[in-house]
N, C-alpha and C positions, 0 to 999 in steps of 0.2 A: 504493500500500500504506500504511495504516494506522501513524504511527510508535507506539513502545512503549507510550506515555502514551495513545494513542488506543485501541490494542490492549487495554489493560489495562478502559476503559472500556464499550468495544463487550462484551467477554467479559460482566463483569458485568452488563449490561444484558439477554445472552443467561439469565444465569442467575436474574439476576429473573425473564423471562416464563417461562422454566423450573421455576418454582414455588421456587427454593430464597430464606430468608430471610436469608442473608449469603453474601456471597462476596467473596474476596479474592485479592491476587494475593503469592507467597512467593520470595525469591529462592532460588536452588539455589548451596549457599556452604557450608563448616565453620560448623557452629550450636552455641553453646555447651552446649543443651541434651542432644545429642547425644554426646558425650562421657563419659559416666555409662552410657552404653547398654552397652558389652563388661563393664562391673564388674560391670555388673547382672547380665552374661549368666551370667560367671561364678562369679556366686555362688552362682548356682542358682536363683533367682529366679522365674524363668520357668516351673519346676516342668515337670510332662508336655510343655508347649507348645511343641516342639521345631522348629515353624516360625519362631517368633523367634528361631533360631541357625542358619538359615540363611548359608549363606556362598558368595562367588563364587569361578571358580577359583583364583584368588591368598589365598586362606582368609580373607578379610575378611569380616568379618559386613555382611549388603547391608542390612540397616537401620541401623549404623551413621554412614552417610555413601549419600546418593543418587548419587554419584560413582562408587558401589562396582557400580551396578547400571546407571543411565542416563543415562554421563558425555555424551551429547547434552543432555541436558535443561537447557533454560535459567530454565523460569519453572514453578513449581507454580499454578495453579488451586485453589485451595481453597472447595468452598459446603458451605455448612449448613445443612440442612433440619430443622424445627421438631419433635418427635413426643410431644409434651406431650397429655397429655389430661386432661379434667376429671374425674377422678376422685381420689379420696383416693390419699394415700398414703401409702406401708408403715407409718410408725410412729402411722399411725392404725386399722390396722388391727387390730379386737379380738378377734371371734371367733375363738377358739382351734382350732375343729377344720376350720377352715381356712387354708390354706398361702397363700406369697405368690411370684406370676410376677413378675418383671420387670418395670417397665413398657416398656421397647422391643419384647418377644415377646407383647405382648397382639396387635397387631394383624392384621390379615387378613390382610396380606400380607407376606412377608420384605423387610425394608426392604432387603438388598442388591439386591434387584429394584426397588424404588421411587425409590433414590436411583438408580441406575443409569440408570433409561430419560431419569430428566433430567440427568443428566450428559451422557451419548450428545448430547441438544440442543445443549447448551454446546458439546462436541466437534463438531459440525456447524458452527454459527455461526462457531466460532473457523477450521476450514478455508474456511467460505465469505469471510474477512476480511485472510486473512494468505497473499498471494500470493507465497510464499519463494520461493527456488532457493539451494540444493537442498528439494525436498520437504518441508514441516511434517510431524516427527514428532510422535506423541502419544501416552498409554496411559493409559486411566480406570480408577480404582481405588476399591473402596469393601469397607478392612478387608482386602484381600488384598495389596495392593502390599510390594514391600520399602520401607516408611518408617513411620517414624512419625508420623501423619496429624498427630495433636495439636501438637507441635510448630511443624509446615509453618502450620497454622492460626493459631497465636500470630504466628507473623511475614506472617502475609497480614493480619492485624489482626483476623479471626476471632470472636478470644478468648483469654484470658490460660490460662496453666494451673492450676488452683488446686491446694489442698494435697493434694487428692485425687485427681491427676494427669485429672482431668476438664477439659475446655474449659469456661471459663464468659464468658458474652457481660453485657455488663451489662442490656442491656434482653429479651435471649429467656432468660437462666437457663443450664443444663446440659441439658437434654433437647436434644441437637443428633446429628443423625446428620452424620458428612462422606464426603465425597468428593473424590476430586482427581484433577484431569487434570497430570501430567507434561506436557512443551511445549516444542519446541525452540526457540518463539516467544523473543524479547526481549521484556518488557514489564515496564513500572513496577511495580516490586513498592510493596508500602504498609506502614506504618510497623507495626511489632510491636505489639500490643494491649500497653496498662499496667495490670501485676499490682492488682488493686483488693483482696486477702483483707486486705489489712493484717493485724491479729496473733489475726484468727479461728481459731481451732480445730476448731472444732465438729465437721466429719469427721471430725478424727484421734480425736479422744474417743468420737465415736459408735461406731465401729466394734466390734460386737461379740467381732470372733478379733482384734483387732490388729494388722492383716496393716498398717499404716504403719508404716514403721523411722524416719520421719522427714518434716515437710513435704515432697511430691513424687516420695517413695518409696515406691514398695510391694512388699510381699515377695506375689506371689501365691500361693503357695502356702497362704495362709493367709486368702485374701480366701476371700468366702461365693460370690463369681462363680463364682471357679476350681472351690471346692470343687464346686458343684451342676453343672458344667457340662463342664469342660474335663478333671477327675479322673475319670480311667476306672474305680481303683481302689478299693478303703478307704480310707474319712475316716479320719484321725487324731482318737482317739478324744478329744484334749485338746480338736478344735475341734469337735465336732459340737452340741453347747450352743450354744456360740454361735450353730449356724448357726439356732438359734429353729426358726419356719415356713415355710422360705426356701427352696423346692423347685425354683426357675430364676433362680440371679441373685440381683441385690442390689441396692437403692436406695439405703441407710440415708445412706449419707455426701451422696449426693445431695439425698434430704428434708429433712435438716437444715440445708440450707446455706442462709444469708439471703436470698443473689441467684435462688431459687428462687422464695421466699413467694408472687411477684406474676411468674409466668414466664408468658406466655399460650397458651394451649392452642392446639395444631393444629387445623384445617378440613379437611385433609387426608383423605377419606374412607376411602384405604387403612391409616391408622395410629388411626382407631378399634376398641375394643375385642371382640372377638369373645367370644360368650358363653360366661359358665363362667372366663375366663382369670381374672379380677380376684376375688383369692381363693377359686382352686378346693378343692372337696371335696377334703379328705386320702384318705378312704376311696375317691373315685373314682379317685385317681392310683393308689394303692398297689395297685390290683388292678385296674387295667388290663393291658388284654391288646394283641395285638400290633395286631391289626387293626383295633383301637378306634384305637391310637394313631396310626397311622395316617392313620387319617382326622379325629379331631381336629385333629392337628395338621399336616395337609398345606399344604406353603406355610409353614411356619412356624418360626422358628430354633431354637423349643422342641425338632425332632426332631436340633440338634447332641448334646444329652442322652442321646440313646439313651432307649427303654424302660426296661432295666436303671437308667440313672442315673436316673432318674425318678423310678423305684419308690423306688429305695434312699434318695433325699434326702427322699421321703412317709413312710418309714419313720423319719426321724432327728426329722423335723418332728413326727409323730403323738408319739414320745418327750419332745419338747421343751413340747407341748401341756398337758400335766396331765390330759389325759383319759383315766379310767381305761375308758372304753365303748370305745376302741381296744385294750383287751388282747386279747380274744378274736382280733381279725386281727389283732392281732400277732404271737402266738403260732400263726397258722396257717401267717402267712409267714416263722416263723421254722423250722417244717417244712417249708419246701417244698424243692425241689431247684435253685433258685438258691441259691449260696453263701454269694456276695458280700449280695444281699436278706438271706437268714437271718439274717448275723451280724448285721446294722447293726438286722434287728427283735428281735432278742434284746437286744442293747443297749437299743434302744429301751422295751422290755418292760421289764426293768428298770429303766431309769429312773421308769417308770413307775409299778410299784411302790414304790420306796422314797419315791416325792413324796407316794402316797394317805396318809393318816391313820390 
C-alpha cells in the first residue's frame, strides 16, 4: 500500500488524466477560516438559502467544522477545473437591450454533471490505490457537501481566497469550478496557497449593491447572485438599480480583478457557450413561456431560477436599460396575472419613464 506522500501523489496524477487543472490534497482539522461561519449564519446573511444552516443532530451547523458531519474523514481531495471562455466580459458589455448570464450557466452542460463524472475517476483511482482495513470511505461533492469547498481549496494549495471570497489561482484566474472527495485515506496534505491580493480592492469597489461588509465578507443578500437566483421573492427595491442587466448571476467582482486579465480559456467542449446565452434578448426572457424555457435551458443551472425568476430579473434589467421601446411590454407585463412579474415591471416602467427626456 501506497504511504500518505505517495497516496497524495498517485491521486493527483488520477486527477490530471481526469481533465481537472489543479488538484490538491487539504487536511480535515479546526481551520481558522471557519470560525466566522455560525456569525455569519447568524446574522442572516445567508438570506433564503437555508441549506447553509443546516445542522447535525447535536444542533451544530455541519458546515461549520467537517467533524460535525464526517468525523471518519481524514484527507479532503480538492481539483479545479478551468471554465473560462473566450468571450468578453460583463463590464464590456454595451448593448443595452441586452441582459447578462453568468459566465459559469453559458455552457451546454450543468457543470455539477461535468465536474462530477471526473471526480467519480479520481474516486476510482484513489480505491484502486489504497488497500485499507477497515474499508476506504469516501463521498464526492460538487457544491452540495456540508463544507465549505473554498476554504478546503486554500489549504490543499488550490488557491488563496480573495476579497471577494472567490478562489483565485495565480496562473488559471477565478473561473474555477471545485470538487472534493472526502477520504478516510491518510495523505500528505500540501501547504495553504499564499494570499497574493495584497491591498487591491477592486471587487469590493466594483460591486454594484454593496453586498461586501468587509474584505472576505459578504452579506448575500444583497449580492446580484443571490438577488437573480436564489431570491424567490421581491427584490428590495433599494437594490434593483444596481442589479443593471444582470438577469442570472454576477461576474462584476470577478472581471475586475487583475489575476483574471490573462486567465486562459477552457478547451473543454462541455463549458463552451451555447447560443443566445452570452447577452440574451431582454425581450426574449421576459416573455418566455414555460415550455420554451424549458427546452432552452435543459441541462442547465439557469433553470435553478425558475421561469418566474427569470422573467422578473428581465423585467428589473429592461428598467435598468434606458430603453424607452421596452414600455409597451412592460406595461403589458405589468397587467398580467403574475404578481410578483407585475410589480417588479411596473417598477420597471417607471423607471423608465422618469430617465426619457
Amino acid at each position: 500500500m501506497p504511504n500518505a506522500s505517495e497516496l497524495a501523489s498517485l491521486v493527483k496524477q488520477a486527477a490530471e488524466q481526469a481533465g481537472f487543472e489543479l488538484a490538491g490534497i487539504a487536511p480535515v482539522r479546526e481551520l481558522a477560516e471557519l470560525e466566522y461561519f455560525p456569525q455569519w449564519i447568524a446574522a442572516g446573511n445567508a438570506g433564503e438559502m437555508k441549506y447553509l444552516e443546516a445542522r447535525n443532530e447535536a444542533g451544530e451547523l455541519k458546515r461549520s467544522a467537517l467533524q460535525h458531519t464526517a468525523p471518519w474523514a481524514n484527507s479532503v481531495v480538492v481539483c479545479a477545473l478551468n471554465y473560462n471562455t473566450a468571450q468578453p466580459y460583463s463590464t464590456q458589455a454595451s448593448e443595452p437591450g441586452r441582459g447578462w448570464i453568468s459566465r459559469y450557466a453559458w455552457s451546454r452542460e450543468d457543470y455539477h454533471d461535468a465536474v462530477m463524472s471526473r471526480l467519480r475517476l479520481v474516486e476510482t483511482a484513489l480505491h484502486g490505490h489504497a488497500a485499507i482495513v477497515p474499508p476506504l470511505q469516501t463521498r464526492c461533492y460538487v457544491d452540495t457537501g456540508p463544507l465549505v469547498e473554498r476554504v478546503y481549496a486554500k489549504y490543499a494549495g488550490v488557491g488563496w481566497i480573495g476579497k471577494n471570497t472567490c478562489i483565485l489561482n495565480q496562473q488559471m484566474g477565478s473561473w474555477l469550478f471545485l470538487g472534493v472527495i472526502l477520504t478516510s485515506a491518510e495523505m500528505l496534505a500540501d501547504l495553504p496557497a499564499a494570499d497574493r491580493c495584497g491591498s487591491c480592492t477592486r471587487c469590493l469597489e466594483a460591486c454594484p449593491t454593496q453586498a461586501f461588509l468587509a474584505p472576505h465578507q459578504l452579506d448575500a443578500r444583497k449580492c446580484i447572485s443571490y438577488l437573480t437566483i436564489e431570491k424567490r421573492n421581491e427584490i428590495p427595491e433599494e437594490l434593483r438599480e444596481g442589479m443593471g442587466r444582470h438577469v442570472f448571476g454576477c461576474d462584476i467582482c470577478q472581471d475586475v480583478c487583475p489575476w483574471n486579465r490573462k486567465a486562459p480559456a477552457t478547451s473543454a467542449p462541455e463549458f463552451q457557450p451555447r447560443d443566445g446565452l452570452v447577452n440574451p434578448a431582454l425581450e426574449w426572457l421576459a416573455e418566455m413561456q414555460a415550455e420554451e424555457f424549458r427546452s432552452a435551458f435543459r441541462g442547465s443551472p439557469i433553470r435553478r431560477a425558475k421561469l418566474a425568476g427569470l422573467r422578473r430579473n428581465a423585467a428589473v434589467a429592461m428598467g435598468n436599460s434606458g430603453e424607452a421601446r421596452f414600455l409597451p411590454l412592460l406595461e403589458k407585463l405589468a397587467s398580467g396575472e403574475d404578481a410578483m412579474l407585475a410589480e417588479h415591471a411596473r417598477w420597471a416602467a417607471d423607471k423608465l419613464r422618469r430617465s426619457q427626456p
